[in-house]
Steps between C-alpha positions, in 0.01 A plus 500: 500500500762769588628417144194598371482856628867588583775655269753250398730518753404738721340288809685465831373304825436649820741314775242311676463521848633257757288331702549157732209319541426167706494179330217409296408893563257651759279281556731184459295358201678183434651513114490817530854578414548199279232623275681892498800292363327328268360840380794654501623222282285536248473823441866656583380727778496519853140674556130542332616837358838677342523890576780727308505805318446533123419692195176500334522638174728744610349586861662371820256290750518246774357151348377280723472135320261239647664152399170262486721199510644596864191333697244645282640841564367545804566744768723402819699638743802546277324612198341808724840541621632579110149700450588716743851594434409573137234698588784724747742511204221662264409778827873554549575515091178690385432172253139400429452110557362230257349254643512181269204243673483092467373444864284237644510712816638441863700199572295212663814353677561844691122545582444836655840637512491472086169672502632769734751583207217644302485787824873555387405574138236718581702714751786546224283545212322800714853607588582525125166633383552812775857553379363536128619212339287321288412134487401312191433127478460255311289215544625128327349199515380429795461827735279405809500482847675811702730568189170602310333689825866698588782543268270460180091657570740784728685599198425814314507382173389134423628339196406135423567170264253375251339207637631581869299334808495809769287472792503523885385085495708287343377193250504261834313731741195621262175385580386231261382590186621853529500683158920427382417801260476748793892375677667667105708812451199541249228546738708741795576741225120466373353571859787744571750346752803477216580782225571283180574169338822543350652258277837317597689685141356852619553455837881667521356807261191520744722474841761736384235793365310453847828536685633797322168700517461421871920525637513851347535745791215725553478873460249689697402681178126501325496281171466742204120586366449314226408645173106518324450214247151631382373850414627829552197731527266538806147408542237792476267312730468261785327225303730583212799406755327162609421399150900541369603338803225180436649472129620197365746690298667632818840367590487306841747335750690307263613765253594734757696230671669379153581876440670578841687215590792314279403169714255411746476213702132395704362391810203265511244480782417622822613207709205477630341262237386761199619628194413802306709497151205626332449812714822608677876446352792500775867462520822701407691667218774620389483885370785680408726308677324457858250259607137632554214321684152519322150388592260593162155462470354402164189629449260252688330529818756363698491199747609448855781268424644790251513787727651237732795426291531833466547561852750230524679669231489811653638351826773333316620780324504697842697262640726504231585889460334471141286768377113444397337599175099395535242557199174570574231333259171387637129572490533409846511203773340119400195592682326137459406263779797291426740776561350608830556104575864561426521825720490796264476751788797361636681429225469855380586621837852299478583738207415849636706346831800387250489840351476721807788257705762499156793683564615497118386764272163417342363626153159478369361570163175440406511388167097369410168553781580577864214328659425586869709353746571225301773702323559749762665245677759412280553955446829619701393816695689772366617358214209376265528614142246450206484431138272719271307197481381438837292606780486422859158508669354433877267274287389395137287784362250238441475367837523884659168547343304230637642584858329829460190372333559649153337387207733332180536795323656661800829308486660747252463829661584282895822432298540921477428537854737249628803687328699169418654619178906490528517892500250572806687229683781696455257831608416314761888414670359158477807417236818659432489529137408367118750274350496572103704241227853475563551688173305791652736506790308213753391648855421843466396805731138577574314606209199820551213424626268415235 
């Protein structure tokens, strides 16, 4: 496996700690130590896991290599021992860590004292996470037990093998006739507890792009306003604004991201079981040089599980020192029964919390409809721009009107007296300017009212 992902030449072992043990280990399991040898025999080493340094398409990282054949790579004593001190050589070396998972989990023949290594993990993967290292796994074939639930579920990115089996329960401990399709790299990354499938050819490309765009150091400074993609002029009404914004013609998420960044890498999923790829894109970028965090809405009402993924990407990029760039693009919230079963309120509420607690810069542009506080959410306080476009409302004009009782033909002339067009936000201090085409020189001062 390290072959796979590192530069030829380039990987170096950890020394591995020292540690005297009784015979046959803690709990004096009889064969105990004759089946270690016997591991050790057949594989060449002298523990479940290798830990060294090594470059990854160019960026330096501490790989930590699960060796299946050592007892089913499973966790002991010794092996948390070797976690540990790789995890102190990234802190005292500013290195991110890979961790590379084939784990069946703790070690049967040290019984609690093997499970009490997955408390170890945890403590120095917080550790690392709070010194702003990043950690990036990857799960192989098979990644369950307290591998899965520590050094691979905690990670912040979540790369996986085709055809994988990840899951807490391994194939022995699942209740009968449990669904095999649900224990797959496939199925974490569809309910949102892994990022992507990533084949084993791409995997050193797909490693070494997450690891430069998330090792770079940060700089506390905002990420540039992106430019307009659509029209130049302004609306003349309210209901003129909401129409451009609602046009199929209009450029959304994806162009603006393809414009502004040379390459992007995403997140998938909230980790808390959902997805969102239709209504919220999230990850990080690389513009002019440094990396940039982004969280995009696409133009649908969005769902719980996407404003939760963008909260985790938020919180990630926080931790990280790497500036935010969000685009605002909804009609507003999911507002359905399902998505008050998956905790809308609270889901939104993670975002506005994300947003208000980041200490990296954030910058907003609204680039299509700004729909109540569905979008506002997402909007950095401060520094919102908009797009000639776009509007940004307290609600749909639509909906506005049959709050206050209004007949149909009403809904124009509501749309007036909102005053969501792009120039009375500005009017209004609600945004700090109009961002016109790049050609036309991108963000631009306040235009007169109008």
């Amino acid at each position: 496996m390290l072959a796979l992902v590192a530069d030829d030449g380039s990987f170096c072992e950890l020394p591995a700690p020292i540690r005297e043990s009784a015979p046959d280990g803690p709990l004096r399991w009889q064969g105990y130590d004759a089946a270690r040898a016997r591991a050790a025999e057949r594989t060449g080493e002298e523990e479940s896991v290798v830990c060294g340094t090594a470059a990854v398409a160019g960026t330096r990282a501490v790989l930590i290599a699960f060796e299946f054949g050592f007892l089913g790579g499973s966790l002991g004593e010794r092996t948390g021992d070797r976690l540990a001190a790789a995890y102190t050589y990234a802190r005292a070396h500013h290195m991110p860590v890979v961790p590379l998972i084939a784990t069946g989990g703790s070690r049967m023949q040290e019984g609690m004292v093997a499970l009490t290594q997955l408390q170890r993990v945890a403590r120095q993967s917080a550790l690392t996470r709070e010194a702003g290292q990043a950690q990036i796994a990857v799960l192989r074939d098979p990644t369950t037990g307290g591998g899965w639930a520590t050094l691979g579920a905690g990670a912040d990115v979540i790369l996986a093998l085709p055809g994988a089996q990840v899951g807490f329960a391994g194939s022995r401990v699942r209740p009968a006739g449990a669904d095999p399709a649900a224990y797959t790299a496939e199925s974490q990354v569809a309910v949102g507890s892994a990022d992507a499938v990533v084949r084993p050819e791409d995997l050193k490309e797909e490693l070494g792009t997450w690891l430069r765009l998330l090792s770079r150091p940060g700089e506390a400074v905002p990420a540039p306003v992106p430019a307009a993609l659509g029209t130049t002029g302004l609306p003349d009404t309210g209901w003129a604004a909401v129409r451009r914004a609602r046009s199929p013609e209009r450029p959304r998420a994806h162009a603006y991201l393809d414009a502004y960044f040379t390459r992007r890498a995403h997140i998938g999923g909230d980790r808390c079981g959902g997805t969102d790829p239709e209504g919220m894109l999230c990850g990080f970028g690389e513009h002019d040089g440094r990396t940039v965090a982004f969280a995009a809405q696409t133009g649908t009402a969005t769902r719980p599980a996407g404003y939760r993924t963008a909260a985790r990407l938020i919180r990630l990029a926080d931790r990280l020192g790497t500036p935010v760039l969000t685009l605002v693009d909804t009609p507003g919230a999911a507002s359905g029964a399902e998505a008050e079963r998956q905790g809308a309120g609270a889901a939104i509420a993670e975002v506005f919390g994300a947003v208000a607690a980041a200490r990296v810069p954030v910058t907003t542009l609204v680039i299509g409809e700004g729909g109540s506080g569905g979008a506002l959410a997402l909007a950095a306080p401060g520094n919102t721009w908009a797009t000639p476009d776009s509007y940004f409302s307290v609600i749909a004009p639509e909906l506005a009107a049959a709050i206050l009782k209004r007949p149909r033909e009403a809904v124009e002339p509501t749309a007036d007296q909102l005053r969501l067009r792009p120039q009375d936000l500005v009017e209004l201090g609600l945004v700090r300017g109009i961002v016109r085409p790049a050609a036309a020189g991108g963000a631009t001062a306040p235009p007169p009212p109008g």
